[in-house]
GUTI-138267 format. One record per residue (C-alpha): x, y, z; residue in three letters. Coordinates in steps of 0.001 Angstrom, whole numbers, padded with zeros to 6 digits, always signed. Example, Ala and Ser with C-alpha at 12.3 -4.5 7.8 and 13.67 -1.06 7.14 Angstrom:
2
+012300-004500+007800ala +013670-001060+007140ser 
This chain:
280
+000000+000000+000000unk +001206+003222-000843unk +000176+006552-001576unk +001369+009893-002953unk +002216+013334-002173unk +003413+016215-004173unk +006953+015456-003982unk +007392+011992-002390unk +006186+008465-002319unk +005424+006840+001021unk +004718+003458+001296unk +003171+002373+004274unk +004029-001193+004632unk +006208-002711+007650unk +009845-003740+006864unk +010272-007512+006830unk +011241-008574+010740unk +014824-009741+010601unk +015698-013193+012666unk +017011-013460+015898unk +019823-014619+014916unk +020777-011810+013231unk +020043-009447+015980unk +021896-011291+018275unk +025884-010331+019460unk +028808-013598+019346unk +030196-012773+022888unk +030947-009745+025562unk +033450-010824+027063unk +033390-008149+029875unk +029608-009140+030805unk +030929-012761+030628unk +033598-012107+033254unk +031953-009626+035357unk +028140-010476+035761unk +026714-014113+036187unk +024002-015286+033606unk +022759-018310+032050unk +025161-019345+028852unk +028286-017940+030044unk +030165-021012+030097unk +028953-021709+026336unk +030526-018456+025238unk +033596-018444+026703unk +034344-021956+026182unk +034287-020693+022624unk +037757-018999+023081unk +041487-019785+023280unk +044279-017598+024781unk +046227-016406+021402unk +049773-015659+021642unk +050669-013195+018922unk +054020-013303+017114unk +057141-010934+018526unk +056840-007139+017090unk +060863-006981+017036unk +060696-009581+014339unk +058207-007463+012225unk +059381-004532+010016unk +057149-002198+008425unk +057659+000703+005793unk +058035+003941+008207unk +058005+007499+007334unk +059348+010032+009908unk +057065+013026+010652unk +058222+015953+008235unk +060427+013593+006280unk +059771+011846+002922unk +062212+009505+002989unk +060797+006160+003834unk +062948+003040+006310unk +062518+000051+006958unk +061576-000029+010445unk +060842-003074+012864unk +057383-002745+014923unk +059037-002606+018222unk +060980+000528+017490unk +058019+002160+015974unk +055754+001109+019169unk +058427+002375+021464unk +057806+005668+019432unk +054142+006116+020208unk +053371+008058+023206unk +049775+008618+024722unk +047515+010266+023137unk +049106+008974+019223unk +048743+006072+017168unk +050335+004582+013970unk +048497+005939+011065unk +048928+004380+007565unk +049107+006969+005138unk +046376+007420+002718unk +046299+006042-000960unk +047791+009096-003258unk +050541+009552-001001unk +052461+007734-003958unk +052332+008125-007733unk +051649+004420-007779unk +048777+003716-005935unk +049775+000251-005978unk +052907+000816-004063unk +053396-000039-000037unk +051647+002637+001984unk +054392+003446+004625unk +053805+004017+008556unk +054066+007474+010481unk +053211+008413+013999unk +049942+010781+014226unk +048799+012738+016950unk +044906+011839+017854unk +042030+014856+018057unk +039546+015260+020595unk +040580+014006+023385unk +039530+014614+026552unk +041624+015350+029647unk +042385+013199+032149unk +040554+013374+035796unk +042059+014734+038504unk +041268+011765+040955unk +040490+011931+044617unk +040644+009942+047704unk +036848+010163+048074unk +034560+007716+047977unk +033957+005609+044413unk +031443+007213+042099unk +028443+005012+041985unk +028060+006143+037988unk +030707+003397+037493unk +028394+000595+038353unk +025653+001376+036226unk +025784-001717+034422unk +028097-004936+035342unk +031240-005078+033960unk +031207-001224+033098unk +031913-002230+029282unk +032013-001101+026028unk +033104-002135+022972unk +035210-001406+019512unk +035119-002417+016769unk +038281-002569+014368unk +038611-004595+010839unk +041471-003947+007959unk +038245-002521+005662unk +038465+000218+007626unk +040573+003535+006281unk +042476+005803+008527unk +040138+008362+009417unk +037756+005699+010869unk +040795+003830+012814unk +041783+007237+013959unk +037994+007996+015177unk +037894+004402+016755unk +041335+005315+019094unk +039951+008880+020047unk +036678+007051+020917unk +039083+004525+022808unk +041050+006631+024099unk +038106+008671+025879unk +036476+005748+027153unk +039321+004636+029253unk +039454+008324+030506unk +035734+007980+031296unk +036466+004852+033510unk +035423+002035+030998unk +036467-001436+030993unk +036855-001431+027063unk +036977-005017+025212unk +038493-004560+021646unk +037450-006553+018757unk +039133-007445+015604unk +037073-008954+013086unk +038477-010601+010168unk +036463-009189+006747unk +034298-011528+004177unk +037245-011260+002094unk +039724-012070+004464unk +037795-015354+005369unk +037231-016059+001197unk +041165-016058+001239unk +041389-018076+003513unk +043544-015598+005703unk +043569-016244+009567unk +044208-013662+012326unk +048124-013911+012548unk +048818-013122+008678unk +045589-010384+009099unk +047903-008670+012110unk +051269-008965+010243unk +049818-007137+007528unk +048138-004272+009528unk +050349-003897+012258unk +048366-000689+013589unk +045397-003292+015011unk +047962-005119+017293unk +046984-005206+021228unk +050166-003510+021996unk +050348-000765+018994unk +046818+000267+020584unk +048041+000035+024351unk +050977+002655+023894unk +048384+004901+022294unk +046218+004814+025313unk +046122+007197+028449unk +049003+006609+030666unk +048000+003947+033074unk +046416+002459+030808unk +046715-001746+031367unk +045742-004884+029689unk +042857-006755+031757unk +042665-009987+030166unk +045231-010815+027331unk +044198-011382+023949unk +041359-014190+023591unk +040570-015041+019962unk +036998-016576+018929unk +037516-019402+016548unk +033632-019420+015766unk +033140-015905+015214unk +037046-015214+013819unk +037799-012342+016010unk +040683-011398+018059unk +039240-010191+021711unk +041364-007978+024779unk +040342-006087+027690unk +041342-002769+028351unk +041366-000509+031470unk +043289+002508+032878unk +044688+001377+036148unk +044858+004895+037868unk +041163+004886+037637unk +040150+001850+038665unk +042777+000832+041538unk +040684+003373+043297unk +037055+001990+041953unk +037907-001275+042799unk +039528-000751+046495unk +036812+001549+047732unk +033433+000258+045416unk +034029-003351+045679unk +031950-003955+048803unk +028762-002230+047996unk +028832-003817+043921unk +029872-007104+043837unk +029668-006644+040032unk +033225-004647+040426unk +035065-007785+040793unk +035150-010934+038205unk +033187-013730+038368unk +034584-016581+040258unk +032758-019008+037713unk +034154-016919+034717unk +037448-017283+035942unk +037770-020941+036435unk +036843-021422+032509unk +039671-019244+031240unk +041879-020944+033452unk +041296-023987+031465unk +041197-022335+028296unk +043831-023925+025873unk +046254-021315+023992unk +046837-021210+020387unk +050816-020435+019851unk +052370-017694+018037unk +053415-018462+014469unk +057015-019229+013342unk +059097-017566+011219unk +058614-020097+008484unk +054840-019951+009052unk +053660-018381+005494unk +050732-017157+007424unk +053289-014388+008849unk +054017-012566+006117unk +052003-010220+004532unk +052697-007303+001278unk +053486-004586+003925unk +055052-006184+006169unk +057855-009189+006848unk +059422-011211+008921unk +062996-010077+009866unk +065262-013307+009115unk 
């Protein structure tokens, strides 16, 4: 059914309902750890610790800020680089006259960010038990172009500064899975989405939680973030009137016996990707 107007059609009839299935989320890990519910152990017995491969044996076209000379740079020395507040930023197709050529590294300075707290001995705010867990979420896959990976760390970046326990997603792309690429050769090739490339970026205090999970059914690479300065304080004054504050005692028993999936070897042709190798 539809009718007209003088400039527009409008048609009246309800969108099809989507399943439940579609609607519905592979895992959050923070809820998982941090509140008790029905189906928990399900999820998480979905995951395995991953052990990623050394960054010192990863090099990676890098561009010094004001320079146009381009080096061959391994990841560790370009991490060690990064202070709070930046982030590795891969520079934008044109940069080249061949489009097709390696787009080279540089260390960017992230916009809108908000200040850190000034914290006090006083009691914890109750505003940081609103929910269990305190989570949130991002986000990050390689389809992604700079400005949105540079949105994604300001958004990170303010959530820690807001008090959040922030669990980080990397997805791996229809393509990627069609090429049958898996998370370590996705990570050698975009270097920028690694745990500890994000971590330096981060506010200073800034800690890993958890370390890095990966979900073999929904091909994602999971980690927990939180700034320590904030919530050594939550958690030693807020812990006895919100339970919810402190892990799960079931949660934590299941990724005790979680088995770990090793970090690739040097020969592993998974490693090496067209913007990055593996130092011999």
């Amino acid at each position: 059914m539809a009718f007209r107007s003088a400039h527009r059609v409008f048609n009246t009839q309800l969108p099809t309902r989507r399943p439940i299935s579609y609607l519905r989320r592979d895992i959050h890990l923070v809820h998982c750890i941090y509140a008790s519910y029905d189906g928990e152990e399900v999820q998480l017995a979905n995951l395995a610790w991953k052990k990623l491969a050394d960054p010192s044996r990863i090099e990676l076209p890098f561009r010094r800020k004001g320079s146009t000379e381009i080096e061959a740079l391994p990841l560790s020395q370009a991490i060690a680089r990064l202070d709070p507040g930046s982030y590795l930023a891969r520079l934008q197709p044109g940069h080249n006259a061949d489009s097709n050529a390696e787009r080279p590294y540089e260390i960017s300075k992230l916009r809108g960010l908000q200040p850190k707290p000034v914290l006090n001995s006083g009691p914890a705010k109750s505003m940081n038990f609103v929910r269990a867990g305190r989570g949130k979420e991002i986000h990050l896959t390689s389809a992604q172009d700079t400005t949105a990976y540079s949105f994604n760390m300001m958004r990170t970046y303010n959530l820690l500064i807001d008090g959040a326990r922030l669990e980080m997603h990397v997805r791996l792309t229809k393509h990627e899975l069609s090429d049958r690429k898996d998370i370590d050769r996705v990570l050698s090739m975009h270097p920028h989405m690694r745990p500890e490339t994000i971590l330096k970026g981060m506010p200073e205090g800034t800690v890993m939680l958890y370390e890095p999970l990966y979900d073999e059914k929904a091909k994602q690479l999971i980690w927990v973030m939180a700034n320590d300065d904030n919530w050594t304080g939550i958690i030693a004054t807020g812990w006895k009137r919100n339970p919810k504050s402190l892990p799960d005692p079931r949660a934590l028993r299941i990724l005790k016996r979680l088995p770990t999936i090793p970090a690739p070897t040097q020969s592993d042709p998974a490693h090496s990707g067209s913007h990055t190798k593996t130092l011999e």
